[in-house]
N, C-alpha and C positions, 0 to 999 in steps of 0.2 A: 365762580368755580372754586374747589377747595385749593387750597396753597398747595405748591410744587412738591413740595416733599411727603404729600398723598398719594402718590403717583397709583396713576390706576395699571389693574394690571390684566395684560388681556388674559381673557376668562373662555381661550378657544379648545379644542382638543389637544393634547401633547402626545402623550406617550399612548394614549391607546385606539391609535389609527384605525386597529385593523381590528378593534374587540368595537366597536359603534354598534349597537344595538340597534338607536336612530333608523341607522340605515336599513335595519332589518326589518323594522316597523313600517315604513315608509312602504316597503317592497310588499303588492297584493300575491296573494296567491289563490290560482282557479284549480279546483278540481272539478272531472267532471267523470262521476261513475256511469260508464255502460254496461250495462246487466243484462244477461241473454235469460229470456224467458221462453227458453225453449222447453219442450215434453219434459225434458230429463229432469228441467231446474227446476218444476212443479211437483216432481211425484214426494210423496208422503213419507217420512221416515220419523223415529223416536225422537224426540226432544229430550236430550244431555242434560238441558239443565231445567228440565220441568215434568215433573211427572205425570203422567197421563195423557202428553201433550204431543199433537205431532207438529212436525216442521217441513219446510224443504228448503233446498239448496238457494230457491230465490228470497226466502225469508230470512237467512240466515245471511246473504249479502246485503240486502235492506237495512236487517238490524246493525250489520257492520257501518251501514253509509250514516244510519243515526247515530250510531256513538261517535265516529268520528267529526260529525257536524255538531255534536255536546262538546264536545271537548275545543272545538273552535271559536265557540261561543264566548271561550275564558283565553286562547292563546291566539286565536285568531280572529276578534271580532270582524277585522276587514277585508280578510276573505269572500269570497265565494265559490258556493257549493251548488251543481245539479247534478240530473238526476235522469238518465237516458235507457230506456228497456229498447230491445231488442228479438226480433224473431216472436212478434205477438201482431194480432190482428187488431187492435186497436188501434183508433186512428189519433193522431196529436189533437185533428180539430175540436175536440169535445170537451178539451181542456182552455181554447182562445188563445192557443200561444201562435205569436206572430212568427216563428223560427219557421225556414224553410225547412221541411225533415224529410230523409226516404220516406217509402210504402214498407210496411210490416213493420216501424220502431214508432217510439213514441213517448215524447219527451213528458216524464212527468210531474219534475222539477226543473224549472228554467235557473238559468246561473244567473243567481241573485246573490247580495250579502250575505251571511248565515242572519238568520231573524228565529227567534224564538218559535212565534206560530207556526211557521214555515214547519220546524223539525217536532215541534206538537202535534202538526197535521200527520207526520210517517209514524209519529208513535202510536196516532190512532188507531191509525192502519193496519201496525202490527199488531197492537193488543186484541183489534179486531179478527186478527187472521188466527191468532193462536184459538178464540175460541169457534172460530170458525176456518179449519186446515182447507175448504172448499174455496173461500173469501178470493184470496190471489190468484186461484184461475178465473174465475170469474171474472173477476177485474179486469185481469191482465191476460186474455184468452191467447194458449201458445199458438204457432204457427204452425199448422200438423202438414206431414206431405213434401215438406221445403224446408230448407235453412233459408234465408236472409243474406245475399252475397254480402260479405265483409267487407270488401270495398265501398258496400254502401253506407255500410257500420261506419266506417271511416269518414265518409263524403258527411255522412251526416250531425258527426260532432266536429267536423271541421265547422260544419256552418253553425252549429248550438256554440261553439265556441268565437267565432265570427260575429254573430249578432249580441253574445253576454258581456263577454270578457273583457278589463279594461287591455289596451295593446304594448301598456308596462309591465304585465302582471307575469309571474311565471305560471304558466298553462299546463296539466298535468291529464291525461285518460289512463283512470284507473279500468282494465278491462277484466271482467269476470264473467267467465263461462265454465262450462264443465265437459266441451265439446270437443275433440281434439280434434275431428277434420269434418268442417262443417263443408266442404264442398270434394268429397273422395273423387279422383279421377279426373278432375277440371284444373287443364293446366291456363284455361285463360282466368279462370274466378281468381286464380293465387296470385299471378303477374296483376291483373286489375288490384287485387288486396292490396299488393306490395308498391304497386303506384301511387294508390291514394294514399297510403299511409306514409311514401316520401311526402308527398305532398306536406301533408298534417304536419311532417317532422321539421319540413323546411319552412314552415310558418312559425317555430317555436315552442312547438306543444312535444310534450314528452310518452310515452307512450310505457304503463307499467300493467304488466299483465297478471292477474292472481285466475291460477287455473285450479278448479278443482276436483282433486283427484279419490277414487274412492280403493277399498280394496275388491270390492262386485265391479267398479269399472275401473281400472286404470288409468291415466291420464299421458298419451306418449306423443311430446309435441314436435316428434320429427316428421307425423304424419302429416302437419301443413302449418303448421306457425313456425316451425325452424327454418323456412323458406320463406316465412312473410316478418317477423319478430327477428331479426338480426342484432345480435350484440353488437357494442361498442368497440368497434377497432380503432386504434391509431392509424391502421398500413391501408390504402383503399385498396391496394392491391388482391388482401385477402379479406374483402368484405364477401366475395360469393360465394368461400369456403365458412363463414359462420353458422355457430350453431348455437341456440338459443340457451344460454345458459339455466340450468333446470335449479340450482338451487336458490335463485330469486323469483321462481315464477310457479312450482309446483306447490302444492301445499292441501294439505288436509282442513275439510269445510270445518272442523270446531276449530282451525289455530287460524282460520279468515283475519279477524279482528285483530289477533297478536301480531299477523304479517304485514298487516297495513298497518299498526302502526309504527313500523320500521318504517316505511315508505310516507309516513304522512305527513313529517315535514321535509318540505322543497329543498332541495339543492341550490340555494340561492349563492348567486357568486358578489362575492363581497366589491370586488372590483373587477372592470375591462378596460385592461389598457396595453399597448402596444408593446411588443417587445422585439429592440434594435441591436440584432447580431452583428451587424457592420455600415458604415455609412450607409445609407440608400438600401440597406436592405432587413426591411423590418416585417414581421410577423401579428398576430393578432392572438392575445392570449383571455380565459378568466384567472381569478384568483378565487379559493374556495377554503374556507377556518375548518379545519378538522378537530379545533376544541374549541367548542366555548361554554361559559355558564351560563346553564339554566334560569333563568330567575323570574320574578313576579312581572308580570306587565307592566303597564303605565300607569298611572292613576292619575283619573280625571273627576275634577271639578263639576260641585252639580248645582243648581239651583231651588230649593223646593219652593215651587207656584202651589203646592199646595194638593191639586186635584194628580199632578205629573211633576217630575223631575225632570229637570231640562238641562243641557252639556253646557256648561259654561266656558265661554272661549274667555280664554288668558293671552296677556302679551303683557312682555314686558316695554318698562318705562324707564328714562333715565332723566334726572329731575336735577336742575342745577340748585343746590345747596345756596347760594345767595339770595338768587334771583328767585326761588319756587319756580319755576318753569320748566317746563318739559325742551331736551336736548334730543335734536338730531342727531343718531348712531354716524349720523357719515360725517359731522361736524366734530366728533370727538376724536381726542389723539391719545394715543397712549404711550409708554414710559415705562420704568422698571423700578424695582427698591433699589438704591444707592447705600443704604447702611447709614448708618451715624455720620450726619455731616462733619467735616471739618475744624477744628478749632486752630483759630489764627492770632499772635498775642500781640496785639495791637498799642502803643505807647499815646497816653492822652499828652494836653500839654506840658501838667506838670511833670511828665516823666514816667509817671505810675505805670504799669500793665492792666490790658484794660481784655477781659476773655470775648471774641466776635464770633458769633457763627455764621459762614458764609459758605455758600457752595457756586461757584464757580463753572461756568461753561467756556470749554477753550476754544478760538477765536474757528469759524469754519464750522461748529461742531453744534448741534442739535437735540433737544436732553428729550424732546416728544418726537412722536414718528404717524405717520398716519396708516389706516387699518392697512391698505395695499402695499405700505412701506413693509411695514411686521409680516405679510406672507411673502413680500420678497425674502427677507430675512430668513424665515424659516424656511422656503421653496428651493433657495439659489436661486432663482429664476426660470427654472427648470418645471419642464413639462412632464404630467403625471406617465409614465412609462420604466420600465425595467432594460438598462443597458445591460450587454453583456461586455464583459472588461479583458477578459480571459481566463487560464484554466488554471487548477493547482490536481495534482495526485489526489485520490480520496484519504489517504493514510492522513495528510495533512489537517484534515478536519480532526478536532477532536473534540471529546465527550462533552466537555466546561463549557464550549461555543454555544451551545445551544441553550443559550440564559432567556429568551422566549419562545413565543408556541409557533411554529411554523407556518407559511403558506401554500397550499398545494396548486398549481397552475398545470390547466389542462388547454389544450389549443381551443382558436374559436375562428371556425372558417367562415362567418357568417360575414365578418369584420374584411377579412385579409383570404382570399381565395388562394387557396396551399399553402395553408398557416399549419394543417394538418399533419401535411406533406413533411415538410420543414423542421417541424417541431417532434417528426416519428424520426426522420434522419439524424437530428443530433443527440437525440435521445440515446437512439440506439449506438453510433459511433461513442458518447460515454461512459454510454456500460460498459462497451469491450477493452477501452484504454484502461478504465478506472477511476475516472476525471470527475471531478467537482468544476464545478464554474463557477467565476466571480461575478457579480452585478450590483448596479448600482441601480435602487428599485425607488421609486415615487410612487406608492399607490394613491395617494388623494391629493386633491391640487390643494390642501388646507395642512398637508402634513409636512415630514421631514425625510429630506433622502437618506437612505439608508445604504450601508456595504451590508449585500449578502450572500451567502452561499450558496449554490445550486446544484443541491442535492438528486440527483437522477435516481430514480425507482421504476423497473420492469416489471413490466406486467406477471402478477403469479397467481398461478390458478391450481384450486384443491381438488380432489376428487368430488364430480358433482357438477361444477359449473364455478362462476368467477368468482375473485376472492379480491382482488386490490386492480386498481385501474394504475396506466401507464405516466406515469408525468414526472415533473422536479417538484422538488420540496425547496422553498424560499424559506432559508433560516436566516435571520438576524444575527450580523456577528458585531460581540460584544466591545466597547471600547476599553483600554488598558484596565481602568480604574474599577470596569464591572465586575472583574474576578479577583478576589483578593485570598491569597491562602487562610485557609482557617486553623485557629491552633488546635493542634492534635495533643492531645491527654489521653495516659496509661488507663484505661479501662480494664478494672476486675473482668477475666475471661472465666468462663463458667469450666467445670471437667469435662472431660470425654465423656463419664456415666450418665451426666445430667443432660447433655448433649443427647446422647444414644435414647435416652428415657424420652424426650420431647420429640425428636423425630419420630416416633412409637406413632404418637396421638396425633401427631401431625399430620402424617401420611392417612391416616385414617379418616381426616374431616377434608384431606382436598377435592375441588372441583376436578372431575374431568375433561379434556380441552374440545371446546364445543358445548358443554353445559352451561356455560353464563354467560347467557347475552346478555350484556348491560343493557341495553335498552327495554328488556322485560321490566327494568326494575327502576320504577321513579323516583326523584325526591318527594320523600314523606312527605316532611314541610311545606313542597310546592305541590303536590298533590292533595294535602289537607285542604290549602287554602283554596285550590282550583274546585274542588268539590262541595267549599260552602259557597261560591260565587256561584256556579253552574246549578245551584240548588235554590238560588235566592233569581237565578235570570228565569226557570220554571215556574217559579213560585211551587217547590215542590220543598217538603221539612225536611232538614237536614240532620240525621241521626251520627251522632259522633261515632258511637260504639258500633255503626257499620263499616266506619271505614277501615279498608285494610293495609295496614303497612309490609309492600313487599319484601321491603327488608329487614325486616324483625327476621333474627337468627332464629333457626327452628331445635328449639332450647331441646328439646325431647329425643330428636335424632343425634343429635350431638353427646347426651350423655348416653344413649342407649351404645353408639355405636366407640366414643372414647371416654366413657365415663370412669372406670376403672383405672385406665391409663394416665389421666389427670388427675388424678387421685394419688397414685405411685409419685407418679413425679415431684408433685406438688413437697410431699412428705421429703424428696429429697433434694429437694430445693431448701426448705427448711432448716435440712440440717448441713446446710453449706454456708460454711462461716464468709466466704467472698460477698455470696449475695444477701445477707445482713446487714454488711456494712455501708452507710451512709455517709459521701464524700462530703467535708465540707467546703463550700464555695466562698468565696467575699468577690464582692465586687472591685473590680479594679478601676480606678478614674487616672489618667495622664494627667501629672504636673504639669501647669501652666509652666512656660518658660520666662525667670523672674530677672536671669542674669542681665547686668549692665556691666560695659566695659568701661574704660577709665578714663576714655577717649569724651564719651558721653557723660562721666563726670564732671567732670574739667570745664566742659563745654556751656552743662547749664551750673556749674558755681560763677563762672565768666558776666552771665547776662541774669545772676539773681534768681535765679531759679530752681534751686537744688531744693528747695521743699515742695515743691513737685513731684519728686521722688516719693515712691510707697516705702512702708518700712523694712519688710520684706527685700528688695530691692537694695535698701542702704546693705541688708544685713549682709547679703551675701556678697557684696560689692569691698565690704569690712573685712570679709573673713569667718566673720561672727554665724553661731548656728544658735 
């Protein structure tokens, strides 16, 4: 093994518990689109974005279900995607799939991995159907005379999700119709609807509906899905007063695509762990990251055999340095940097000083620890969960506290039965005091407990439908040493005129609120790269000068609408002597502290040792500069 003062140093997660990517990799995700292929979602209309071309409503979900299966291909290999129609007379038999399905759907993507052919095969489809607008009745012949009870819609992706989906995976039914009451005047079809799709709910599977609305038909979902489609309450009390909130579920058939992909990555919760309001009396919460970065997938290791490429599996090795042999992880111990050993001045026989280096273990005391020793250490010994400690006023929070990204926690009844309950009561009792909570949080049994804050947030809702869901914010609060005052320096303030003149052009190029969804707008950079991977999994050329960057400022709107105005300004900015002037900076460096007292003079002229001393050292010990 290498000598002690190599000390290995564990190479586990520290500081960023709750940003684990891993973990997010790890976690599969199912979608499974149901598409109603009813009369409506066949009939013929212009094609938007092709000339001469007609479409309908179930072509234009299709093409949605393929882009979003392309785009999985690069951010979600391990996914799975199907693919379930509805209110058609085709039978599933004809395709050999083993899935038990109702009578009038019929499944015709089974939930498999995303696979390359798989989503070649819908593209076929499509390109087929554009030059033939007949092609997808045919295929998919609607169901004339009847709708398809919904309950059966339900029953029947319960079981395509039942026999696909792995039972870790989070389960997602995207629902797309154009039908606002497919069963008028049937108060048992709505209860059967609303049963099955507890049902579905209480299995795990999520339930997101995109309805399509026209301005010839309108889309009004309190005719029978605001009775089966119920939002998200905290109170169960008023779950039978819900109403289906319209601005996540209405939407116009050309913004299909843009609305799902708001919805198309999962709500994966980063952690589930218990949360203990008082002895014996504990709750059941998730934790959910409201920021994180974006970034490039994994990259994996390939082989070339020549005719295929094949995934190379990696593991790593740990190889004892003497011996060349391979060490067992549980046989190894690890240790920390001690810094610059010791030096001890040692007398030979003749008298002389003789320099030793020695590092020393004191008696009872143990310089390696083994792996279970080091998550003690970092654990306390303490089980992953979130205590609550007590309250403080919310004024007592302040702005500087929040030196990381927060965690949102919403209750989880599936764990702790009136965890709901529980978690709507002291929610609520917060707000009206004005209380913050204190808690001591362990989210992963590999991490480190934390003091945090417990930010309570009420539910608020815009005109429309929902806007912010009900729960606490877990902020990390910071230790003394995190915040440090910064030096503050006189800054050149600009005039009032130059002021008055920039606000001009300012107000002229702002967003209005409601115009920028960040999520329209990707990173280039990971967008560039996602589009040469997804062009090379097709084997289809990749044209640079296609691709579009949504965020390239739109250089022409900007000068038509403040071109003028920055122009003025600019001119007198110019002729403002403040903002000419260039401050000059130096670096500052802290004096080593050089002084010796006289006490430690004396001490080493005593035992022969005063050339020991730097010069520096004499100097100012002398007086001398």
């Amino acid at each position: 093994m290498p000598p002690f003062d190599d000390w290995n140093i564990i190479d586990e997660e520290e500081e960023q518990e709750l940003q684990d990517a891993a973990f997010f990799e790890g976690k599969r995700d199912v979608i499974l689109f149901c598409i109603d292929c009813s009369e409506s979602m066949h009939e013929l209309r212009d094609d938007p974005n092709y000339e001469d071309v007609k479409t309908s409503h179930l072509l234009t979900a299709l093409e949605a279900a393929m882009q979003i299966q392309k785009k999985k291909v690069i951010v979600g290999p391990n996914d799975s995607v199907g693919i379930v129609l509805f209110n058609t007379t085709r039978s599933s038999e004809t395709k050999n799939h083993a899935t038990e399905i109702k009578k009038n759907s019929f499944v015709y993507q089974p939930i498999t991995i995303i696979s390359a052919p798989a989503i070649q095969e819908l593209i076929q489809l499509l390109d087929a159907a554009r030059e033939d607008p007949d092609l997808l009745k045919s295929t998919f012949p609607p169901l004339k005379g009847k709708k398809m009870p919904m309950g059966d819609v339900f029953t029947s992706c319960n079981w395509v999700l039942r026999d696909g989906a792995p039972k870790t995976a989070s389960k997602r039914v995207l629902l797309i119709t154009d039908d606002d009451n497919p069963h008028p005047g049937s108060k048992q079809l709505v209860t059967s609807a609303r049963t099955t799709l507890l049902d579905l709910t209480q299995s795990g599977v999520q339930i997101e509906p995109f309805f399509i609305s026209t301005p010839e038909k309108p889309f009004e979902p309190s005719k029978f899905y605001s009775s089966v489609l119920l939002s998200s309450v905290l109170n169960d009390e008023d779950e039978d007063n819900g109403v289906l909130p319209e601005s996540i579920s209405i939407t116009r058939i050309d913004d299909l695509l843009s609305q799902m992909r708001f919805h198309e990555v999962p709500k994966r919760a980063m952690f589930s762990i218990p949360f203990q309001l008082a002895d014996g009396f504990v709750i059941s919460i998730k934790g959910y990251g409201l920021v994180t970065e974006q970034r490039k997938g994994t990259y994996k290791y390939f082989v070339d055999l020549g005719d295929r490429m094949e995934v190379a599996n990696s593991r790593t090795v740990y190889v004892d340095e003497d011996q060349q042999a391979e060490v067992d992880k549980t046989e190894m111990l690890y240790g920390m940097a001690l810094g610059a050993a010791p030096v001890e001045d040692v007398s030979d026989d003749e008298g002389e000083g003789v320099d030793t280096v020695c590092r020393a273990v004191p008696s009872g005391k143990r310089p390696f620890y083994t792996a279970d020793e080091i998550k003690s250490f970092r654990t306390l010994d303490l089980e992953p969960g979130i205590k609550l400690l007590g309250f403080k006023d919310r004024k007592e929070l302040a702005f500087e506290d929040n030196v990381k990204h927060s965690v949102f926690i919403y209750p989880d009844e599936l764990k702790y039965s009136g965890s709901k309950r529980t978690f709507a009561a002291l929610l609520k009792k917060m707000i009206e005091k004005k209380k913050i909570g204190l808690v001591l949080a362990l989210t992963r049994r590999n991490s480190a407990p934390v003091f945090c804050a417990m930010l309570p947030q009420a539910e608020s809702t815009e005109e429309g439908g929902w806007n912010e869901p009900a729960g606490f914010h877990i902020i990390p609060l910071p230790f003394a040493d995190d915040i440090r005052a910064a030096p503050l320096d006189q800054a050149f303030r600009a005039p009032d005129e130059l002021k008055d003149a920039a606000r001009v052009w300012i107000d002229k190029l702002c967003v209005k609120d409601g115009a920028y969804p960040p999520d329209s707008y990707p990173n280039p950079a990971l967008a560039y790269h996602n589009a040469q991977l997804q062009a090379s999994a097709f084997r289809e050329e990749f044209d640079p000068e296609a691709f579009e960057d949504l965020t390239r400022p739109k250089y022409d709107m900007i000068h038509k609408r403040a071109g003028n105005l920055m122009k003025e300004w600019k001119k007198g900015l110019l002729a403002d002597e403040s903002a000419n002037i260039v401050p000059v900076t130096t670096g500052s460096k802290r004096k080593a502290d050089v002084s010796v007292d006289e006490a430690e003079i004396r001490s080493k002229h005593e035992v022969g040792a005063l050339a020991k001393l730097r010069v520096d050292q004499l100097k100012v010990s002398s007086g001398c500069s």
